[in-house]
Structure formats: C-alpha cells, structure tokens
C-alpha positions in Angstrom: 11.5 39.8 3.7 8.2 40.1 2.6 6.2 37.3 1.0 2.2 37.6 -0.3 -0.2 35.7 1.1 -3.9 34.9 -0.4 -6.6 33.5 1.9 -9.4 31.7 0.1 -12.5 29.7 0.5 -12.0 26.3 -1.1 -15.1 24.0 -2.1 -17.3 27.1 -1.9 -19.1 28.9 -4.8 -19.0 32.6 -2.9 -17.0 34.0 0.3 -17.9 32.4 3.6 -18.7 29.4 2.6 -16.3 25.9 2.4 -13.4 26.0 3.8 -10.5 28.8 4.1 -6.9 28.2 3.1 -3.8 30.4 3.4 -1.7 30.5 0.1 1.9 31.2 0.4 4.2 31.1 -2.9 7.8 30.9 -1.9 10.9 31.6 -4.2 12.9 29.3 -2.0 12.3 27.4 1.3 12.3 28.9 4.8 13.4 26.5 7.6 10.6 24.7 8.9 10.3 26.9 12.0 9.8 29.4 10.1 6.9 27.5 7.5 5.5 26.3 11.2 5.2 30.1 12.8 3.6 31.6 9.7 0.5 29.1 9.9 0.4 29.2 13.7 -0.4 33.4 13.2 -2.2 32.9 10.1 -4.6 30.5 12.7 -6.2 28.5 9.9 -7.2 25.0 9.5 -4.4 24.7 7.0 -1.7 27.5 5.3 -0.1 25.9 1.6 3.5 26.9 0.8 5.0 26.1 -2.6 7.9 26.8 -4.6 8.6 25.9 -8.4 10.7 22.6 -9.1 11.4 22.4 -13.0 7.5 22.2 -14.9 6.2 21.6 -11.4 5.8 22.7 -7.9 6.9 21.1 -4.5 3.8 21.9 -1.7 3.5 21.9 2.0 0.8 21.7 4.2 0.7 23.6 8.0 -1.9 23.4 10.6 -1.3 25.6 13.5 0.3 23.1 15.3 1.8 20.6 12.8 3.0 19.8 8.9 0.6 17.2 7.4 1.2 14.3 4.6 -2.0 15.4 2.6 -4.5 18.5 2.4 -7.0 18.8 0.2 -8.5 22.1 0.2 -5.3 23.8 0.5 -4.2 21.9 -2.3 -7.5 23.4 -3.9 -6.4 26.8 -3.2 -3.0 26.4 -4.2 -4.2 25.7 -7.3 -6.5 28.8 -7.9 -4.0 30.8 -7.1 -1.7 29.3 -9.3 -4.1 29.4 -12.5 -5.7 32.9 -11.4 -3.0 35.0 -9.4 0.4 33.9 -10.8 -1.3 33.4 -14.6 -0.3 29.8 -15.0 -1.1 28.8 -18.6 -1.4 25.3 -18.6 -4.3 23.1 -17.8 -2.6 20.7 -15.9 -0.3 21.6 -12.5 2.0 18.7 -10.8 2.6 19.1 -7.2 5.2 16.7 -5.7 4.4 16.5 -1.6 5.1 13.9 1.3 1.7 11.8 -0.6 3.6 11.6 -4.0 2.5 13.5 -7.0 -0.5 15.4 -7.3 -2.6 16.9 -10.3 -5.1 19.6 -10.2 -6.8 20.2 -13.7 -8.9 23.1 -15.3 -12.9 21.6 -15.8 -16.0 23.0 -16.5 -17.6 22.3 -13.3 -14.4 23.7 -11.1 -10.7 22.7 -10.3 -10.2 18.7 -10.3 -7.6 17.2 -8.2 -6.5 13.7 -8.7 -5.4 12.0 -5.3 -4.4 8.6 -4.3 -7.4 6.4 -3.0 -7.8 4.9 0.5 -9.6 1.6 1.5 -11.3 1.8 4.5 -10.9 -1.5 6.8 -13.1 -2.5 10.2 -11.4 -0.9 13.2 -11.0 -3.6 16.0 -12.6 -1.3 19.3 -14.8 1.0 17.7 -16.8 1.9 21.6 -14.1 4.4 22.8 -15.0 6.1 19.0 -18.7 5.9 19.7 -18.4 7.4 22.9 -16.9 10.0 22.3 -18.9 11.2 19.7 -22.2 10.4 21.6 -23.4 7.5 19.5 -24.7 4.7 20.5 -24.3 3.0 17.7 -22.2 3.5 14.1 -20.1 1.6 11.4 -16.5 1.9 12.2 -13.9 1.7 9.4 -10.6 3.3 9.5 -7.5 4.5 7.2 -5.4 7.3 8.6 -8.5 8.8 9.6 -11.3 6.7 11.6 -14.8 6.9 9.5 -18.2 6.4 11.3 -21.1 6.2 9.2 -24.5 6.4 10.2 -28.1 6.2 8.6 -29.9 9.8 9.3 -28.1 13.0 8.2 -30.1 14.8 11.0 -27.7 12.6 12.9 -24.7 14.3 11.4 -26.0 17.9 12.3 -26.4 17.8 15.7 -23.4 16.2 17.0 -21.4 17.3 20.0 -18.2 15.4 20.4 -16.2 15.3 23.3 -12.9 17.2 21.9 -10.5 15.5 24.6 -11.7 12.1 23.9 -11.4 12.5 20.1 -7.7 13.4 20.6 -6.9 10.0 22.5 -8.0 8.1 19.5 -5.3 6.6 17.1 -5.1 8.3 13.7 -5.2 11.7 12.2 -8.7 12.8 13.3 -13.0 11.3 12.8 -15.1 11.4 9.9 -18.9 11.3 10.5 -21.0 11.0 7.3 -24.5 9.5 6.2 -26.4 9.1 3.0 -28.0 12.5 1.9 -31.4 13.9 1.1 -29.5 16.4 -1.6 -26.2 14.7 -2.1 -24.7 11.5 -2.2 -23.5 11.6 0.9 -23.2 14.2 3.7 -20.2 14.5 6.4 -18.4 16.2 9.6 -14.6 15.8 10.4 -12.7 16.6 13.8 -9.2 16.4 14.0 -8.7 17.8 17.5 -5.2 16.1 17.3 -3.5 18.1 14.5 -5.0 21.5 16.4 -8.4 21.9 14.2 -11.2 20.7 16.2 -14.1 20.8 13.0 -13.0 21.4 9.7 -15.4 22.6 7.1 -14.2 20.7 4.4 -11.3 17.9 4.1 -10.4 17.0 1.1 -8.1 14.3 2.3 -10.9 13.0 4.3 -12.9 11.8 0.5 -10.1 10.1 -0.3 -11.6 7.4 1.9 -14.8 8.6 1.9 -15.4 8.1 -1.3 -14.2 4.5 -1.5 -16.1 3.7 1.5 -19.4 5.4 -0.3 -19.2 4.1 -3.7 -19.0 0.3 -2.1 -22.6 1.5 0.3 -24.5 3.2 -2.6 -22.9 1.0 -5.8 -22.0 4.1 -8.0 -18.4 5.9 -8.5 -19.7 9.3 -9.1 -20.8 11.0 -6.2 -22.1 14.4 -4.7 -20.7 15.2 -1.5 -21.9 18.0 1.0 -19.2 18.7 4.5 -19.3 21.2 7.2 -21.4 21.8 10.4 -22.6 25.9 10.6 -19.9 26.4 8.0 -20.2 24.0 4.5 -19.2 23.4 1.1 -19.7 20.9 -2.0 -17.5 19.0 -3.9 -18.2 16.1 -7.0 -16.5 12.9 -6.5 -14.9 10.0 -8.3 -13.7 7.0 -7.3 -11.5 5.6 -10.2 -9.3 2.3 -8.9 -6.9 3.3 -6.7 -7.4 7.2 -7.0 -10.0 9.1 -6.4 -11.2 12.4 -8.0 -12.2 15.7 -6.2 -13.5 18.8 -7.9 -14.4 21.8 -6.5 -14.9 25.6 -6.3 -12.7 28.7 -5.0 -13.6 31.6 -3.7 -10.8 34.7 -3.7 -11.1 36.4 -0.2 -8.2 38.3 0.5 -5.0 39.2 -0.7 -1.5 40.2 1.7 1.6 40.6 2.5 3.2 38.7 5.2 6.7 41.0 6.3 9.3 39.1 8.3 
C-alpha cells in the first residue's frame, strides 16, 4: 500500500518558519493502530488524515503518542493541500472531526478557519502551574488547556519550564502569552502530556486565547505572534461563540509513505 504524504509549515509565510504538519489523504480508513504508527515515525507535533464524506471531508489528528479532539495547524495544512495539491475548486471546505464541523475558507490575507470558541474560567490552584513554569506570579485561567498570562513579552522568551511538572497538571497542555510590542498578543504552549513538549504554533490554543485577549485589550480583531526559536503569525477573530483563525502555508515536502 502506498499512500502520499505532504509535510508543511502552517502559520508561516516561507519554509522553516510556524509550525510543520504531516498531510495524509486516505481513500478509506486504516485501523487506528495503523493512523497512530504513521505519526509516531513521521515524529511531528501533529500528522492530519482525511478521507472524503459526500461534499465534505472527515479529519483526524495524531501526535506521536495520541489522537486529539482539535488541531489547528494541521487543520491549516489539511486545507492547503486540499485547495493546492488535490485541486479543490471551491472556496469553502467542511471538515467533520471529534470538535464538530469545521470550515476553512479561501481569503486574501491566507486560509481562514472557523472554530468553535472557548471561555477561559479562573483555575482554583494556580501555584503548582506557576511553579512549574518558574513564575512567581501569573493570571491563571483555564479551558482544556491552562492559560497564564503575564505582562512583559521578554517574560515569554526566556522561559524554561520544568517538562515533568507540566505533565502532572490537569488538561491538555500550558499556554503562556503577554501583550505584544508588534502584535496583539504574543504566546508559548507546552503540551508535554500529548508527547510535544513546545509547539510552535497551536491553533487550538487561540481558540481560548483569543477570547481571553479580546476581554484584556477590548477589541475582537487581533494579531497574534507564537513560537519560542521556531514562530509564526496568525490574524484573529473572536465572533460570539467562534472564533476566527487565518493563516499562511508553506509547501515543504512531498512523499510517499509504502506500507
């Protein structure tokens, strides 16, 4: 069996830059063993595997370690290689996952995906997320991921987490952001629990980001910069219960996985 493969950066305007995705289009499922071992070699944050249900697609995300309810820059990708490598002709792809539909549209400033909105709420012991991050101090806030905001964006650069600690926390993995000199907001996530320790750019993360921002800075458009040594950009929307992502792709390499 041999199925292509597409690696690209998502949320980057060149190669090397935001954050790299495997793309895998399927005909038909393989058993989840299968979906699971395929991301494990490929060894990236996240690998994407669709197939075509009727005028949409059905998508999965993979970490090397585990399946996950929402990705963002895969989801990205997906898309890209959807519109650019299998010559979809709409302007409009459906996605049906485990976090209900999604839509990724053709724009002028990049791909725009439309995901469902999170609401950030206080989180009740916020010191074992301090410590283990190296703060001393933070606000706390949490959906399926715990958020720490902080005022200095210097603050964001030069963190060290402790990897075993973050892994003892509840939820998926920890958010870090600040207020920007150049964008909106700037951010860091660790998800040392679903086998990625820093990811360069998590999609999934601004869907509560960008909730929890529009509230601190009082607008609903916003300019949004992630990553530690390795970053990308995306432009934000907070509209009611969904927010809006857009963002650029990068083409990188092209495969053929042989099984």
């Amino acid at each position: 069996m041999e199925i292509d493969l597409y690696q690209v950066d998502a949320f980057a305007r060149r190669p090397f830059e935001g954050n790299p995705a495997a793309v895998c289009p399927l005909t038909e499922w393989l058993d989840d063993a299968t979906l699971q071992a395929i991301a494990a070699e490929n060894n990236l944050s996240e690998t994407a595997f669709f197939v075509r249900e009727g005028a949409g697609y059905r998508l999965r995300w993979f970490t090397p370690v585990a399946e996950v309810d929402l990705c963002g820059h895969a989801t990205l990708a997906s898309a890209w290689v959807i519109f650019n490598e299998l010559g979809e002709a709409g302007e409009t792809l459906r996605f049906a996952t485990r976090s209900g539909e999604l839509r990724v549209s053709r724009t002028e400033e990049g791909l725009a995906m439309d995901f469902p909105a999170k609401r950030p709420e206080p989180m009740a012991d916020p010191e074992p997320v301090l410590a283990a991050l190296g703060l001393a101090q933070g606000d706390v806030v949490m959906t399926d991921d715990i958020l720490v905001a902080v005022e200095d964006e210097t603050t964001i650069a030069s963190l060290v987490p402790d990897m075993a600690k973050l892994a003892t926390l509840p939820g998926r993995g920890v958010a870090v952001s600040a207020p920007g000199r150049d964008f909106d907001f700037v951010s860091r996530w660790f998800g040392p629990k679903v086998g990625v320790e820093e990811d360069p750019v998590t999609g999934s993360a601004h869907t509560s980001l960008v909730p929890y921002w529009a509230g601190r800075l009082g607008k609903t458009k916003l300019t949004a910069r992630q990553g530690g040594a390795r970053q990308g950009q995306l432009t934000c929307e907070w509209v009611g219960d969904r927010v809006i992502l857009i963002g650029q792709v990068a083409p990188y390499l092209r495969g053929t996985i042989r099984l």
